[in-house]
Backbone as a ProteinNet text record, in pm:
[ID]
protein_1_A
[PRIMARY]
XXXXXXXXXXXXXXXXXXXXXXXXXXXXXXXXXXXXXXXXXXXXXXXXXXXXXXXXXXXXXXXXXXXXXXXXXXXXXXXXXXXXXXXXXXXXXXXXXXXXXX
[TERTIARY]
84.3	0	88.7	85.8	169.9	109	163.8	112.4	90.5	13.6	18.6	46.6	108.5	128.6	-11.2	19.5	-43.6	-120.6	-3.9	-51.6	-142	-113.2	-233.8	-315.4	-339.3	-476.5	-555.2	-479.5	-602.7	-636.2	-571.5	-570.1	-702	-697.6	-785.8	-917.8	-891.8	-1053.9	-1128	-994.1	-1128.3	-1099.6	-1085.4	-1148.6	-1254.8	-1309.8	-1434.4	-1445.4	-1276.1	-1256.5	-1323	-1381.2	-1412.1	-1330.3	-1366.4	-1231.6	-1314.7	-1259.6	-1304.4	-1210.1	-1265.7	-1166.9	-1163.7	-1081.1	-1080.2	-1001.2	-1049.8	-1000.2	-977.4	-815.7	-849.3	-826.9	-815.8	-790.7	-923.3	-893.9	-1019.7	-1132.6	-1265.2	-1344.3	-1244.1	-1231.1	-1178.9	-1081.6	-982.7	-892.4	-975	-1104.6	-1191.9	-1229.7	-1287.4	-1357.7	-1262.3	-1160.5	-1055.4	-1040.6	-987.8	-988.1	-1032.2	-1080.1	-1096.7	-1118.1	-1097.8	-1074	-1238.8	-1340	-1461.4	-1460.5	-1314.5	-1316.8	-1447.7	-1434.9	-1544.8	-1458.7	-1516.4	-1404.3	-1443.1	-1343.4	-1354	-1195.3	-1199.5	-1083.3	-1013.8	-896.7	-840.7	-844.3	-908.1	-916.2	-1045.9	-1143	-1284.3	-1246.3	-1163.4	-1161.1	-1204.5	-1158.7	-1197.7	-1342.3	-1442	-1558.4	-1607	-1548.8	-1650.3	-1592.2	-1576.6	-1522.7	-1674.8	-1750.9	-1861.7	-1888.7	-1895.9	-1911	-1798.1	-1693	-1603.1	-1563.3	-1643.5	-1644.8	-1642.3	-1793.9	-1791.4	-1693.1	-1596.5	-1472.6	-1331.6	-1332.3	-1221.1	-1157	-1216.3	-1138.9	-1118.7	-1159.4	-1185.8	-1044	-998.2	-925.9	-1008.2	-872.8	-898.3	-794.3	-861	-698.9	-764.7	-598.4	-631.5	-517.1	-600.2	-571.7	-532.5	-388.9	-428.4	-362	-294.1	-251.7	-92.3	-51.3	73.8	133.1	48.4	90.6	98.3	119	144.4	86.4	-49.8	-199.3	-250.4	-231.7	-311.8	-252	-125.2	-3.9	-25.3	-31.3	-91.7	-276.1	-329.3	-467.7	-442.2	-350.1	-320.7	-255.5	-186.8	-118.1	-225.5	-328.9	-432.6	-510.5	-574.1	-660.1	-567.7	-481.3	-401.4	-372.4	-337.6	-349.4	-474.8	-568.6	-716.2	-774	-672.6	-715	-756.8	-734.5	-786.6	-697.3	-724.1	-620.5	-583.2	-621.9	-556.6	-597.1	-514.3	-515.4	-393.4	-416.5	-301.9	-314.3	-170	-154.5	-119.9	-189	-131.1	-44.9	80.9	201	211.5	253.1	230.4	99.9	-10.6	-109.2	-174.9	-273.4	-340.5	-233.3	-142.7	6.6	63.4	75.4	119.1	44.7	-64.1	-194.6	-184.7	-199.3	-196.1	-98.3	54.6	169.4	159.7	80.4	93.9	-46.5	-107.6	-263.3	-328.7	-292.8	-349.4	-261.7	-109.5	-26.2	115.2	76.5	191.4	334.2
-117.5	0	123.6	167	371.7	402.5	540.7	635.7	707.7	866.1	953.4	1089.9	1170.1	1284.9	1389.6	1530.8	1615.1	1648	1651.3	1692.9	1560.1	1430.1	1328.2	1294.1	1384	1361.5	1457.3	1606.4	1705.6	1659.9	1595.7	1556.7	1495.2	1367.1	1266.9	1333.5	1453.2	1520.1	1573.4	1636.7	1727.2	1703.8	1549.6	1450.3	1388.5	1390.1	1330.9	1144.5	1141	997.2	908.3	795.3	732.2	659.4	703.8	639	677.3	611.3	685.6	724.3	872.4	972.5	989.6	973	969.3	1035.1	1122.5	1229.1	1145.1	1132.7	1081	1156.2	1276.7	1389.1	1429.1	1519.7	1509.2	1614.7	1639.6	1699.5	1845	1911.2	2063.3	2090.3	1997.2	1998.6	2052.7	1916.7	1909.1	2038.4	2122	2275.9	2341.3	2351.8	2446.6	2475.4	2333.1	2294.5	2168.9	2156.9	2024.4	2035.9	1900.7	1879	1807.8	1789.9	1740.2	1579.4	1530.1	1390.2	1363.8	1220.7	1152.1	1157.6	1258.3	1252.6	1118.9	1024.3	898.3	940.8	1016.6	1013.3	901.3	921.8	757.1	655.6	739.3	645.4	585.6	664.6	573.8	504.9	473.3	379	252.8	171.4	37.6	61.5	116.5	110.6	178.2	193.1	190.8	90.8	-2.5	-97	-141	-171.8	-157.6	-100.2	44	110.2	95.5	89.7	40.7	-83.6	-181.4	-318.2	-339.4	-266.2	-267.4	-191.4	-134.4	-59.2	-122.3	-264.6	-359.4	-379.2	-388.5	-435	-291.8	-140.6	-5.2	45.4	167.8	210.3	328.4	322.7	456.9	506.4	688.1	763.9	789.7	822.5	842.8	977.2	1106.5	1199.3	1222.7	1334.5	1392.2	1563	1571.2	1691.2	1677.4	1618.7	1544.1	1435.3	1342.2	1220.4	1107.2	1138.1	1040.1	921.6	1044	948.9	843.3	953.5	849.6	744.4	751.7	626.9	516.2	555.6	476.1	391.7	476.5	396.6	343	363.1	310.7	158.8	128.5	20.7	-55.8	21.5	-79.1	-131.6	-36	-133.2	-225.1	-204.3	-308.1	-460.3	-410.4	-569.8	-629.3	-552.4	-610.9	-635.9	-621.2	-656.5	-646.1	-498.2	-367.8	-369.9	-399.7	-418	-297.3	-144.1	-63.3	74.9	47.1	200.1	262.2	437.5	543.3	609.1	640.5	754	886.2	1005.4	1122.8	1221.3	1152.7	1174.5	1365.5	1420.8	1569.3	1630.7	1553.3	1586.4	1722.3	1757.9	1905.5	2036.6	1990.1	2113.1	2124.5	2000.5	2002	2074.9	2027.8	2122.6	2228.7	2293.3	2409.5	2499	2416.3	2502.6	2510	2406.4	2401.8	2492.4	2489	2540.7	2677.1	2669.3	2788.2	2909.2	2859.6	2988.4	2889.2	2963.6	2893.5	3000.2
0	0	0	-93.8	-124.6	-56.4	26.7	38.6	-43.8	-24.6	-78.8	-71.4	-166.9	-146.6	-141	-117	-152.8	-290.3	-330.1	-515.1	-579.6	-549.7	-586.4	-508.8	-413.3	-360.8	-404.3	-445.2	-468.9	-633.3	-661.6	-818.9	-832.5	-754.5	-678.9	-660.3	-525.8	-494.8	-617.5	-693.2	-810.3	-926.3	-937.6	-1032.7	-1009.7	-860.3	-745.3	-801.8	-782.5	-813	-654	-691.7	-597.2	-480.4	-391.2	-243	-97.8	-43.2	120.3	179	188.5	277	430.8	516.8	640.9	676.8	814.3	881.5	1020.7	1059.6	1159.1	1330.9	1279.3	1360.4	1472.8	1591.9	1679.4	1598.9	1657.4	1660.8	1631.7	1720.7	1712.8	1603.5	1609.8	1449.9	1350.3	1302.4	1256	1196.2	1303	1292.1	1240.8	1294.2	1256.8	1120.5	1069.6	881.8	883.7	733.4	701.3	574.8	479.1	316.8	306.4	374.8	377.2	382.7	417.9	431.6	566.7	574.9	693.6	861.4	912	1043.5	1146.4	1127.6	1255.2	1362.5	1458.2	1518.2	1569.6	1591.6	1548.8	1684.5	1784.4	1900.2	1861	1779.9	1729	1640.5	1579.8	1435	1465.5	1570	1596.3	1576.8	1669.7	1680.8	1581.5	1478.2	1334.6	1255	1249.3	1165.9	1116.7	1129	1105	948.8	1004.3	877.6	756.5	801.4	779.4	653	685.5	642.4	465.1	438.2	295.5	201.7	255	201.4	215.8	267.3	271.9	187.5	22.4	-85.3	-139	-129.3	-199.4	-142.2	-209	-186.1	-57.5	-4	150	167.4	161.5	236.1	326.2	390.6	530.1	603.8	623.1	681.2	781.9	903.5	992.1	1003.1	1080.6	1117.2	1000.6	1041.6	993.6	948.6	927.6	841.7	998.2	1108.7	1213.3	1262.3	1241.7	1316.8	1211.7	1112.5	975.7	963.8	955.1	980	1050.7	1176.3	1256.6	1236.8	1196.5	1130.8	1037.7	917.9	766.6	811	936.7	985.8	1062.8	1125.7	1225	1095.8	997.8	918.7	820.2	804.7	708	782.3	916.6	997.7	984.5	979.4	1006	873.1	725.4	619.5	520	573.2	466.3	351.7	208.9	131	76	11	-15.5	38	134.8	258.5	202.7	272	201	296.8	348.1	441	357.8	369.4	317.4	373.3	284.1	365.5	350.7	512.9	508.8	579.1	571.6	600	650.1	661.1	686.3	661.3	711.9	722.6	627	570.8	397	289.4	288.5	209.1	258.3	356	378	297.9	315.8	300.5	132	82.8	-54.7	-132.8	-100.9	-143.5	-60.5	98.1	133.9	154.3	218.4	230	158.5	34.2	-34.7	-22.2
[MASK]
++++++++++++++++++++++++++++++++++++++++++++++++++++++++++++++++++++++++++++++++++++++++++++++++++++++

C-alpha cells in the first residue's frame, strides 16, 4: 500500500474519483480545517469498523494533522485486512503550506 502525497490527492478530490476519505484527527482539528473527508478520530476507528467493512477491498486515504496518526490507522486497518489504505504523507500542514499559504 503507497502512500500519498499532496498533489495526488487534490488531483484525486477534483477529479471526485471514488475512495473513502478519512479524517483521523479530533473533533476541534476538525472545525478548525478540514478537506470534507469523513471525520472517525483515530481512538474511534476500531468502533466503526462496522461502517467500515464494505470498504475492505476499496481504496482509503487516510488523513491527519501530519501524516502520524493516519499512519498509525493506515497500519491498524491493514493488519485487520484492509487491502488498499493510504496515508497522506504531510497531511493538513502540507496542504496548507501548498494550497493555502503557499
Amino acid at each position: 500500500m503507497i502512500d500519498i502525497e499532496i498533489p495526488e490527492l487534490k488531483a484525486k478530490l477534483d477529479a471526485k474519483e471514488d475512495f473513502l476519505f478519512i479524517d483521523v484527527r479530533e473533533p476541534f482539528e476538525y472545525a478548525e480545517y478540514n478537506l470534507g473527508a469523513k471525520l472517525i478520530p483515530l481512538g474511534n476507528l476500531l468502533g466503526a469498523l462496522n461502517d467500515l467493512e464494505p470498504y475492505k477491498e476499496k481504496e482509503i486515504i487516510i488523513h491527519c494533522r501530519s501524516g502520524a496518526r493516519s499512519g498509525n490507522a493506515k497500519n491498524m486497518l491493514a493488519e485487520l485486512g484492509y487491502k488498499n489504505v493510504r496515508n497522506v504523507l504531510g497531511g493538513i500542514l502540507e496542504w496548507q503550506r501548498l494550497y493555502v499559504n503557499p
